[in-house]
C-alpha positions as a Markdown table, in Angstrom:
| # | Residue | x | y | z |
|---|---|---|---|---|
| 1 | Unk | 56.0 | -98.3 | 58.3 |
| 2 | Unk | 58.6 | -101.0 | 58.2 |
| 3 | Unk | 62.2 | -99.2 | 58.3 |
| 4 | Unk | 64.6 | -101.4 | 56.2 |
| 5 | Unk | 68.6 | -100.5 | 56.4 |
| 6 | Unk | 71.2 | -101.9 | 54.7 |
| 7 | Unk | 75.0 | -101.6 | 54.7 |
| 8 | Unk | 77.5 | -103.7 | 54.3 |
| 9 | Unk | 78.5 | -102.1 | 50.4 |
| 10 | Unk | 81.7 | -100.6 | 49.4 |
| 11 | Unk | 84.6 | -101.4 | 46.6 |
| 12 | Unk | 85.6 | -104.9 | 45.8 |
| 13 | Unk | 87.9 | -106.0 | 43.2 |
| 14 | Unk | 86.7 | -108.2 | 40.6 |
| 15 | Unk | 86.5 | -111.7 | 41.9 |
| 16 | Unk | 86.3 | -110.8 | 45.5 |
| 17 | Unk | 83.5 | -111.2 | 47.9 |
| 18 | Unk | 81.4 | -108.9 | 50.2 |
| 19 | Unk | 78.3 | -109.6 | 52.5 |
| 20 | Unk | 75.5 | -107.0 | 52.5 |
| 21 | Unk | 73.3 | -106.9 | 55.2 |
| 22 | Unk | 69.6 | -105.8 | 55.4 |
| 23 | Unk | 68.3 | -104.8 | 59.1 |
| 24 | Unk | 64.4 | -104.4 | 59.5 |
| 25 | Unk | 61.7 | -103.8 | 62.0 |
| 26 | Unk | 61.1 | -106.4 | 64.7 |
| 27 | Unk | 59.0 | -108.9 | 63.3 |
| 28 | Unk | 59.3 | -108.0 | 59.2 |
| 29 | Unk | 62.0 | -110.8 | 59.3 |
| 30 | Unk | 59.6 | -113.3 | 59.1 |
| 31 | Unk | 58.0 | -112.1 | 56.3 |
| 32 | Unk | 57.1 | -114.0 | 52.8 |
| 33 | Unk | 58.7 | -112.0 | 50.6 |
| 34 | Unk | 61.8 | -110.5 | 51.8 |
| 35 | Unk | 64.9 | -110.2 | 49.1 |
| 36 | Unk | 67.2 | -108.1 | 47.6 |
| 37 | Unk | 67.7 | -106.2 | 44.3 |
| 38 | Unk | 70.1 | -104.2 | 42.1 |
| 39 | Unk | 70.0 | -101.1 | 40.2 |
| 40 | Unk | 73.1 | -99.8 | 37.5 |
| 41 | Unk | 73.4 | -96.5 | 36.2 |
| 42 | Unk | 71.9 | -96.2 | 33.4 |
| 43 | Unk | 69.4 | -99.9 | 34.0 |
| 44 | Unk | 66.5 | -101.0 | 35.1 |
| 45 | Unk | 66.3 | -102.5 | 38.7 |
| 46 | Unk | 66.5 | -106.4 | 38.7 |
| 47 | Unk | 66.0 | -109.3 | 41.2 |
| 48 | Unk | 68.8 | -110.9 | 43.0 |
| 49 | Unk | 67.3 | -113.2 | 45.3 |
| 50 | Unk | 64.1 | -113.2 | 47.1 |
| 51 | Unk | 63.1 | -115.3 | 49.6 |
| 52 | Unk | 59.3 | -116.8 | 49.5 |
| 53 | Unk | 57.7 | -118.1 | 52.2 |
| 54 | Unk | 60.3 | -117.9 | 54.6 |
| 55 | Unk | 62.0 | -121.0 | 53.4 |
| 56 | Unk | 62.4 | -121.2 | 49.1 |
| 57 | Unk | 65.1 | -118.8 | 47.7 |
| 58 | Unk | 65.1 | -118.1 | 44.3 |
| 59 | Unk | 67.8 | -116.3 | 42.6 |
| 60 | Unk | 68.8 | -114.6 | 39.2 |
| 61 | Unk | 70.3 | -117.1 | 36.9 |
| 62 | Unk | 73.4 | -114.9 | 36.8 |
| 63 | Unk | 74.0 | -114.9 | 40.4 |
| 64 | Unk | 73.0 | -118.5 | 41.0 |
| 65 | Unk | 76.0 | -120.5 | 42.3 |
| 66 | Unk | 77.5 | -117.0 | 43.7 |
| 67 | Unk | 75.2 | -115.2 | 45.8 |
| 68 | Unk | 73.7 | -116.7 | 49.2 |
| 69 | Unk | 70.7 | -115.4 | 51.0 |
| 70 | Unk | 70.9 | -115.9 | 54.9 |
| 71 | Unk | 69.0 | -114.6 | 57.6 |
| 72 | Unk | 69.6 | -114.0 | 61.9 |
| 73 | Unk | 66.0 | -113.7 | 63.0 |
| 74 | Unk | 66.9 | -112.8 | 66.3 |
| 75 | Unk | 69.0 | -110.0 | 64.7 |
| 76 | Unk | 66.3 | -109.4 | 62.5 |
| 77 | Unk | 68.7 | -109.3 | 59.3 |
| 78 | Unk | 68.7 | -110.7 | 56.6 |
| 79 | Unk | 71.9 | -111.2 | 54.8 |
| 80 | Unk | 73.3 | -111.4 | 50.8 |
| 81 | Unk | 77.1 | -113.0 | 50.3 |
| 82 | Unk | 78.2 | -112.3 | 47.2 |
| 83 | Unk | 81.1 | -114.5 | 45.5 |
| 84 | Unk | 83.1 | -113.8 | 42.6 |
| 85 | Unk | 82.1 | -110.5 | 42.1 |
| 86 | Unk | 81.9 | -108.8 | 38.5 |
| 87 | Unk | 82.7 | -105.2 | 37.5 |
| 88 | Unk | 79.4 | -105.3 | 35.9 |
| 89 | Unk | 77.7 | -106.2 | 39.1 |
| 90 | Unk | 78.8 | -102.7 | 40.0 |
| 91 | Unk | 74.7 | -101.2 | 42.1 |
| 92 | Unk | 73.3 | -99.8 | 44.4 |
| 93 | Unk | 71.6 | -103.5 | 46.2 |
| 94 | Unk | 68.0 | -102.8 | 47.7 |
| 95 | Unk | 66.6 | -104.9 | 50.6 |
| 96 | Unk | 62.9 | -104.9 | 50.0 |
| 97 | Unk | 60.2 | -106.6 | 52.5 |
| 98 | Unk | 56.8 | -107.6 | 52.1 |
| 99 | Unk | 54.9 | -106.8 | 55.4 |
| 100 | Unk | 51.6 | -105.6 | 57.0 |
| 101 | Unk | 50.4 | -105.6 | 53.2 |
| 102 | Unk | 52.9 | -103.3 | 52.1 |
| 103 | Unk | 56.1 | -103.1 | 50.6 |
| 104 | Unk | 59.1 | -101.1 | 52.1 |
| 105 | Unk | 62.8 | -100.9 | 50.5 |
| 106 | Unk | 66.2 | -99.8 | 52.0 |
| 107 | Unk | 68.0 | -96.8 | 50.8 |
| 108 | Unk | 70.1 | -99.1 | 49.5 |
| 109 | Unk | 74.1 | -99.4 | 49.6 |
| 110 | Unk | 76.4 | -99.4 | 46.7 |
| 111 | Unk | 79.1 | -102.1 | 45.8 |
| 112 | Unk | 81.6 | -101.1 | 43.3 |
| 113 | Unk | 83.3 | -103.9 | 41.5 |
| 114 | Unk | 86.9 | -102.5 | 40.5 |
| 115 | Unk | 90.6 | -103.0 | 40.4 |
């Protein structure tokens, strides 16, 4: 079982920037498929940015220019900046990992967008 933790969430006004952070199990950093999602009340969950293959990012066309994908693989984090925040990018953002043939998410942390 791959534990997966993130934090980093909390209430940002619109415009404003954040930085989640996504801590898993020694060794899951490197895997192939390691990225983040987004659920709303009310919506389906959707893709953020995932990276493959440890080195090709690809994010949601809606994020694309605002979000950034980092990782410290000696911390074993990965990390999602998030730029010029919108109310209705108000979630709960999931950290999800590919590893040992299985796939393990966070409990995720919620980011409220809001004046």
């Amino acid at each position: 079982q791959v534990e997966v933790v993130e934090s980093g969430g909390g209430l940002v006004q619109p415009g404003g920037s954040t930085k989640l952070s996504c801590t898993v199990s020694a060794g899951a950093i490197a895997s192939n498929n390691i990225g983040w999602y987004r659920q709303a009340i009310g919506n389906q969950s959707e893709l953020v940015a995932v990276t493959i293959n440890r080195r090709n990012t690809n994010y949601a066309d809606i994020v694309k220019g605002r979000f950034t994908i980092s990782r410290d693989n000696a911390k074993n984090t990965l990390y999602l900046k998030m730029d010029s925040l919108k109310p209705e990018e108000t979630a709960v953002y999931y950290c999800r990992v590919y590893w040992n043939w299985r796939i393990s998410w966070g409990q995720g942390t919620q980011v409220t967008v809001s004046s």
